[in-house]
C-alpha positions as a LaTeX table, in Angstrom:
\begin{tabular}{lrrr}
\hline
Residue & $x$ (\AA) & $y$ (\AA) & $z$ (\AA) \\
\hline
Unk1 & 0.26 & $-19.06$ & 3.27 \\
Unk2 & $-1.45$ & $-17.00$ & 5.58 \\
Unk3 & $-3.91$ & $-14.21$ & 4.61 \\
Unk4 & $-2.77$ & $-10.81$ & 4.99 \\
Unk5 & $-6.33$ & $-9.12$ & 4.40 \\
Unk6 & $-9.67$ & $-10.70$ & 2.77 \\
Unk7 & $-7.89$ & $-9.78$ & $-0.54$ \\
Unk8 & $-4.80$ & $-11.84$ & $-0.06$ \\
Unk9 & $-4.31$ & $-14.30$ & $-2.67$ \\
Unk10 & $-3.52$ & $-18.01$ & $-0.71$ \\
Unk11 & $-4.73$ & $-20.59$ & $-3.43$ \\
Unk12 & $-1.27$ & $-21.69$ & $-5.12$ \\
Unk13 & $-3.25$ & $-22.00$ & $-8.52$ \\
Unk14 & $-4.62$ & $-18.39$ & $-8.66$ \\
Unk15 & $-1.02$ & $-17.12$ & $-7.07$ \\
Unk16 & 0.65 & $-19.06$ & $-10.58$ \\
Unk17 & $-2.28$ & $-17.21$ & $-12.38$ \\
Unk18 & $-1.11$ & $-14.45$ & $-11.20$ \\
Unk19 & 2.99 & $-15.05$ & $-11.67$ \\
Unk20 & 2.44 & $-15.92$ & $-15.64$ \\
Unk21 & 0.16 & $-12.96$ & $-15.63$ \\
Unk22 & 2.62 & $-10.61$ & $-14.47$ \\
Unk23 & 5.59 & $-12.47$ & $-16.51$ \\
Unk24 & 3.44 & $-12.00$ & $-19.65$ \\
Unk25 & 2.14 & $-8.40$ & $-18.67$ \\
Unk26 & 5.83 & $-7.20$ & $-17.73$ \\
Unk27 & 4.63 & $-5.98$ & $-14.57$ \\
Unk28 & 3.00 & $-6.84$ & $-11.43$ \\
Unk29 & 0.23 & $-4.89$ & $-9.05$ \\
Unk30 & $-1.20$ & $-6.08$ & $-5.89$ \\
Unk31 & $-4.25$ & $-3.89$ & $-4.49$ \\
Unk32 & $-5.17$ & $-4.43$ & $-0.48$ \\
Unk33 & $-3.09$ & $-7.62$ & $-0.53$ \\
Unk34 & $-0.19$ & $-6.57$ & 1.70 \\
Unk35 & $-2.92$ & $-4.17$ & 3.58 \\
Unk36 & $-5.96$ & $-2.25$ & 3.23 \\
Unk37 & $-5.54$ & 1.18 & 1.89 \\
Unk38 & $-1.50$ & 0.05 & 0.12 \\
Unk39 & $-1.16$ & $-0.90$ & $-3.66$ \\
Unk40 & 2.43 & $-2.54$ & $-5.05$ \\
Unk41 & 3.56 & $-2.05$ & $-8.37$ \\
Unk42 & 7.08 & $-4.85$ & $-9.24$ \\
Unk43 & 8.62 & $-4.09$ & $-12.45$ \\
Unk44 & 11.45 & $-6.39$ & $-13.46$ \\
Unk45 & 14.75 & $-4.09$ & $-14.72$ \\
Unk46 & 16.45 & $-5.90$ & $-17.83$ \\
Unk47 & 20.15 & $-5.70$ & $-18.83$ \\
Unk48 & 20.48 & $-4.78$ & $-22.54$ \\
Unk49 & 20.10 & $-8.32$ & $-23.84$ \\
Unk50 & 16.87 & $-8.73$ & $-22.40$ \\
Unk51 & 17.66 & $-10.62$ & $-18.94$ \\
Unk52 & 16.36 & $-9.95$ & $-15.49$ \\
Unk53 & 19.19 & $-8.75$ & $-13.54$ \\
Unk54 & 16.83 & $-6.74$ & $-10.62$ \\
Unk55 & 13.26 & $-5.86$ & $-9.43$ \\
Unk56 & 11.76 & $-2.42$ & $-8.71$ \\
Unk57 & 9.28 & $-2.71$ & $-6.37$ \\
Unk58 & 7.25 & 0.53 & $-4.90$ \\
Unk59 & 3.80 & 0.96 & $-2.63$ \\
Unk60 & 1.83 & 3.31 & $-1.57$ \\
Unk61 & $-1.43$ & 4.32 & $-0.38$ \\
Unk62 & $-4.35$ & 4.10 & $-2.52$ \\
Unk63 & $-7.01$ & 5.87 & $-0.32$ \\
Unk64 & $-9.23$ & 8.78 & $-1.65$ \\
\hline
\end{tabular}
C-alpha cells in the first residue's frame, strides 16, 4: 500500500485496528489520509433486520 500523505495508514495491523474499530464504532473517519486539508466520514446503511446492504461515504475539507 502506498502512502497517500504522512498520515496514511500502510501497516496491515493498524489498518485491521482500524476496520474492527469502525465495525464496533458503526462508523468510520479518516483525517489527512486521502489528502491534506480532506476528512471522510463511511457510515454503513442497514436494511430493517440489521444487515449491511450499502455504504454512505462523504468528504470534505477540514481547513480553518
Amino acid at each position: 500500500m502506498a502512502p497517500l500523505t504522512e498520515f496514511t495508514i500502510t501497516d496491515r495491523a493498524k489498518l485491521a485496528g482500524l476496520v474492527a474499530k469502525a465495525r464496533k464504532d458503526g462508523y468510520a473517519t479518516a483525517v489527512d489520509e486521502l489528502d491534506y486539508g480532506i476528512t471522510a466520514l463511511a457510515v454503513p446503511i442497514r436494511n430493517p433486520e440489521g444487515r449491511v446492504v450499502a455504504a454512505l461515504n462523504s468528504s470534505g475539507y477540514s481547513g480553518r
